[in-house]
C-alpha positions as CSV (number, residue, x, y, z in Angstrom):
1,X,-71.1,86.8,-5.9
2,X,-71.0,85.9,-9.2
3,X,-71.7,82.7,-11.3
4,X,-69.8,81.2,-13.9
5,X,-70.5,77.6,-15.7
6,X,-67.5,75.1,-15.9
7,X,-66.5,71.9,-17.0
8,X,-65.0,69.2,-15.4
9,X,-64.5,66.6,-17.1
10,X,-61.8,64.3,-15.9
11,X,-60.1,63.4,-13.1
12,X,-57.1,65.6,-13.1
13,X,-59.1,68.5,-13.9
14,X,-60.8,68.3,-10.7
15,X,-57.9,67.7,-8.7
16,X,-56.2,70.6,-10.6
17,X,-59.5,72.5,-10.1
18,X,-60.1,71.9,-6.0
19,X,-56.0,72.4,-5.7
20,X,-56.2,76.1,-6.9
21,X,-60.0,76.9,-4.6
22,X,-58.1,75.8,-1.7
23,X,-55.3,78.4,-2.1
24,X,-58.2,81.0,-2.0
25,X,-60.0,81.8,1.8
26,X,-63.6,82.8,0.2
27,X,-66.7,79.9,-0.6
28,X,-67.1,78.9,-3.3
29,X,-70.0,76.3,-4.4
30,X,-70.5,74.1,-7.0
31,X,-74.8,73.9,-8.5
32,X,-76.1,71.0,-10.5
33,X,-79.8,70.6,-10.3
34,X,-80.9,71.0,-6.9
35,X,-77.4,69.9,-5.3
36,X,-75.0,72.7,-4.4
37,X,-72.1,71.1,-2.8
38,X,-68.3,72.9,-1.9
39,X,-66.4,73.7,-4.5
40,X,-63.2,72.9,-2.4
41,X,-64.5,69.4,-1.3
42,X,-63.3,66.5,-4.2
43,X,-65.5,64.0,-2.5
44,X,-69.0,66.5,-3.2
45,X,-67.4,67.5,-6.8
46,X,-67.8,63.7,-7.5
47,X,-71.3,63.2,-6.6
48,X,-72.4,65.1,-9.4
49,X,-72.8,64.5,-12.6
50,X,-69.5,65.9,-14.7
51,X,-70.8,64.8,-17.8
52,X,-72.3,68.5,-18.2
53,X,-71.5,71.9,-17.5
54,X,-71.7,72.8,-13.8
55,X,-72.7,76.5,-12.7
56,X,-70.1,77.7,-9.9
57,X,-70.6,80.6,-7.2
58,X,-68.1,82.2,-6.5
59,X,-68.7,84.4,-3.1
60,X,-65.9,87.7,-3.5
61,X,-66.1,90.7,-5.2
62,X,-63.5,93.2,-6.5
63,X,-59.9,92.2,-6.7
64,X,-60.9,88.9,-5.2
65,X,-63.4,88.1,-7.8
66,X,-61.0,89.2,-11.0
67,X,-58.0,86.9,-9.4
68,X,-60.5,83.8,-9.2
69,X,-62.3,84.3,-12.8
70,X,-58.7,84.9,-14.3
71,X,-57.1,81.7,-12.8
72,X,-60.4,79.6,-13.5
73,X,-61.2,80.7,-17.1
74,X,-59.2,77.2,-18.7
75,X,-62.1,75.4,-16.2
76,X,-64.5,77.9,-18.2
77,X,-67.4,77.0,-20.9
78,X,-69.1,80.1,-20.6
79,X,-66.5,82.7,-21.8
80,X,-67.7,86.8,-21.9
């Protein structure tokens, strides 16, 4: 698993965002506070707050993990 913070601040961003998790067959889970809701759900991602950066498990490893990171890094406020 590894955790990376993201933005998502608009609309189409999270549509864009939940369109590309849902081509992926691993969990991934979106933290704010003391909610942790599924990344994949559009309904959860608008309970939070999107005002802020949002931390973001993502639960692969190897290959999987590189392919996610690389086609979420424009989603990405925390780039290493």
């Amino acid at each position: 698993m590894k955790t990376i913070k993201i933005s998502l601040d608009s609309i189409d961003k999270v549509k864009s965002f939940v369109n590309i998790l849902s081509k992926f067959d691993y969990d991934f889970d979106l933290v704010s506070g003391r909610y942790i809701i599924d990344a994949k759900s559009i309904m959860g991602i608008f309970s939070l707050d999107l005002s802020k950066p949002i931390d973001l498990n993502i639960h692969a490893d190897g290959k999987e993990l590189d392919l996610a990171c690389k086609v979420l890094e424009p989603y990405r406020v925390d780039k290493d």
